[in-house]
C-alpha positions in Angstrom: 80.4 113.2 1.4 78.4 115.9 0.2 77.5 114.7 -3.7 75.9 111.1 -4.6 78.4 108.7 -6.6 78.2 108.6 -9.8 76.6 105.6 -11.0 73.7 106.5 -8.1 73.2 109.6 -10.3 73.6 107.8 -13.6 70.8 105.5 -12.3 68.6 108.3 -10.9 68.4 110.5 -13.9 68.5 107.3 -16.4 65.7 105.7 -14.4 64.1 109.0 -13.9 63.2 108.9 -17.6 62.3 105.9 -17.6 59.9 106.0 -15.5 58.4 109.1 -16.9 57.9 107.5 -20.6 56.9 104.2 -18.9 53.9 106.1 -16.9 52.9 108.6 -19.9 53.2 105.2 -22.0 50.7 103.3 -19.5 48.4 106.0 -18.8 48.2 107.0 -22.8 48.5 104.3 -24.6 44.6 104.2 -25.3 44.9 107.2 -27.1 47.3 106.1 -29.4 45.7 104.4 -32.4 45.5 100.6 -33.0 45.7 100.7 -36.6 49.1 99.8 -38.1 50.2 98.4 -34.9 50.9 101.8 -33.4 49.3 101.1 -29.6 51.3 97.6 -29.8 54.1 99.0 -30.2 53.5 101.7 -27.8 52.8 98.6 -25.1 56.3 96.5 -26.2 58.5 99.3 -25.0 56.3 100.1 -22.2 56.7 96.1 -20.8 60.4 96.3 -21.9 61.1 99.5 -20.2 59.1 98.0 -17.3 61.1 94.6 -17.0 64.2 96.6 -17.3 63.1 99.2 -14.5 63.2 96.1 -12.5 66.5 95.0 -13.0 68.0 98.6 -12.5 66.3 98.9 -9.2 67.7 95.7 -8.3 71.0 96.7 -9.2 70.1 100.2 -7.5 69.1 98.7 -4.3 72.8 96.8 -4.2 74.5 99.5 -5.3 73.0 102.1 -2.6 73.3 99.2 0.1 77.5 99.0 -0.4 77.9 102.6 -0.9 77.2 105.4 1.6 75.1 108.4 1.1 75.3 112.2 1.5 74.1 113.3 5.1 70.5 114.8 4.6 71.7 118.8 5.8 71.9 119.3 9.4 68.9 121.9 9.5 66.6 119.1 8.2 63.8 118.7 10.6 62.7 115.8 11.9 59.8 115.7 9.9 61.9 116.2 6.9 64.0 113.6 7.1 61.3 111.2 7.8 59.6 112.6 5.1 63.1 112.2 3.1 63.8 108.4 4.1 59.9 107.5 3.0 59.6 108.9 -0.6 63.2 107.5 -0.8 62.3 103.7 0.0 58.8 104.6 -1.3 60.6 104.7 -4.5 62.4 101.8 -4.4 59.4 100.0 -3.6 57.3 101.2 -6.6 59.9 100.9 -8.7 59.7 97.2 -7.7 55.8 96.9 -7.1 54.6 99.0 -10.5 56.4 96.9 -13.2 56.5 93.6 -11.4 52.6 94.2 -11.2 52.1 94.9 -14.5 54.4 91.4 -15.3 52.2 89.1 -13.8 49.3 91.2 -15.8 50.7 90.1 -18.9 49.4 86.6 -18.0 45.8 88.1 -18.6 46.1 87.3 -22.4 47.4 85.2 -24.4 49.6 87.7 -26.2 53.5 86.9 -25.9 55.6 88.8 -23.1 59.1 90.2 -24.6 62.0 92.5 -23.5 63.1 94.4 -26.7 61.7 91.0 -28.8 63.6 88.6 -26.8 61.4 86.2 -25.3 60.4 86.6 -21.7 58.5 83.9 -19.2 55.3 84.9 -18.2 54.2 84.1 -14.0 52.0 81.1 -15.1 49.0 82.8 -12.9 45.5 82.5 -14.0 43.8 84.9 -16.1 41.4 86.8 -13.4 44.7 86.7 -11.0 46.3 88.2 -14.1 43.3 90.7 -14.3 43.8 91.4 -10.6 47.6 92.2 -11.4 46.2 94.1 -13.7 44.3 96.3 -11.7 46.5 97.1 -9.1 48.8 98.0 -11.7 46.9 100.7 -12.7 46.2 101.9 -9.3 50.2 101.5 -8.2 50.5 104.4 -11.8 48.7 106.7 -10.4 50.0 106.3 -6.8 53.7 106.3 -8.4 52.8 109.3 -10.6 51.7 111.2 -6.8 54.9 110.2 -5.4 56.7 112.1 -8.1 54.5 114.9 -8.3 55.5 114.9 -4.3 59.6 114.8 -5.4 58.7 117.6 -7.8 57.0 120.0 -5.6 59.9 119.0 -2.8 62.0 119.9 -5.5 61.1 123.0 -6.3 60.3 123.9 -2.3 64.7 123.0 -2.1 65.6 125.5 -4.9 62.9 128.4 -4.6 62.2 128.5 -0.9 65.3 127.3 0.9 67.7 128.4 -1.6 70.0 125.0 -0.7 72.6 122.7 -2.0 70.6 120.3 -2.6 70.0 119.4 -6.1 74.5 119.3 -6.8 74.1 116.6 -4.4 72.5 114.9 -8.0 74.7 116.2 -10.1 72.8 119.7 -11.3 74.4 122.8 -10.9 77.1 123.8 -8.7 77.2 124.3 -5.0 77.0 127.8 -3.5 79.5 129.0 -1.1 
């Protein structure tokens, strides 16, 4: 197998943007003005992107669990492919961590939690544990946004540098001979 599946690329590109908007969302949402219920509305689609970030990795996790993979290329080094299987399951875990963080944050206030205005249960934690949530959110943000500055410069190292096959592997561009 030389390409992902489908649906594993579906969810990598979908959740790609995702998580894009949801961390330019969270890190400027205080520059968005309160007045007129702007910066609210800013932070509802942030949490409901969030929550549904969660589900998706969920479903990602099963779905890549049943399904094989492409083999990472033979020349890989071994440093490569560990480097390869750690941003990969590194991902996977913030994709978990980040929004389930910033969940249990939403117990902080008193302000309802909702997923595209449908009601959603808050964790039922206290509100410095819910501050606490909230801090580590903020610090998993920036350590997600390193981890896919990290994909980006590998990225770019796979198409400029080793000239490989790579990136039709997730569905761009075609495979050279």
């Amino acid at each position: 197998m030389s390409r992902y599946s489908k649906v594993a690329i579906t969810l990598h590109w979908l959740m790609a943007l995702m998580i894009i908007g949801n961390l330019a969302g969270g890190f400027l949402h205080d520059f968005v003005p309160r007045e007129g219920g702007q910066r609210a509305l800013v932070m509802d689609f942030h949490k409901s992107f969030g929550l549904t970030i969660i589900a998706l990795t969920l479903f990602r996790l099963g779905w890549r669990l049943g399904h094989s993979v492409p083999a990472l290329p033979a020349y890989f080094t071994g440093g490569e492919r560990l480097l390869a299987k750690a941003a990969h399951w590194g991902f996977y875990a913030m994709m978990l961590a980040l929004p389930l963080s910033g969940w249990v944050a939403a117990d902080r206030n008193d302000r309802p939690l909702a997923w595209f205005g449908l009601p959603v249960s808050k964790f039922g934690v206290d509100k410095a544990t819910g501050s606490a949530a909230n801090e580590l959110h903020e610090i998993l943000g920036w350590a997600m946004l390193a981890l896919l500055a990290l994909h980006i410069v590998g990225i770019i190292k796979h198409l400029v540098m080793d000239r490989d096959n790579l990136m039709p592997r997730m569905g761009v561009g075609k495979p050279r001979a």
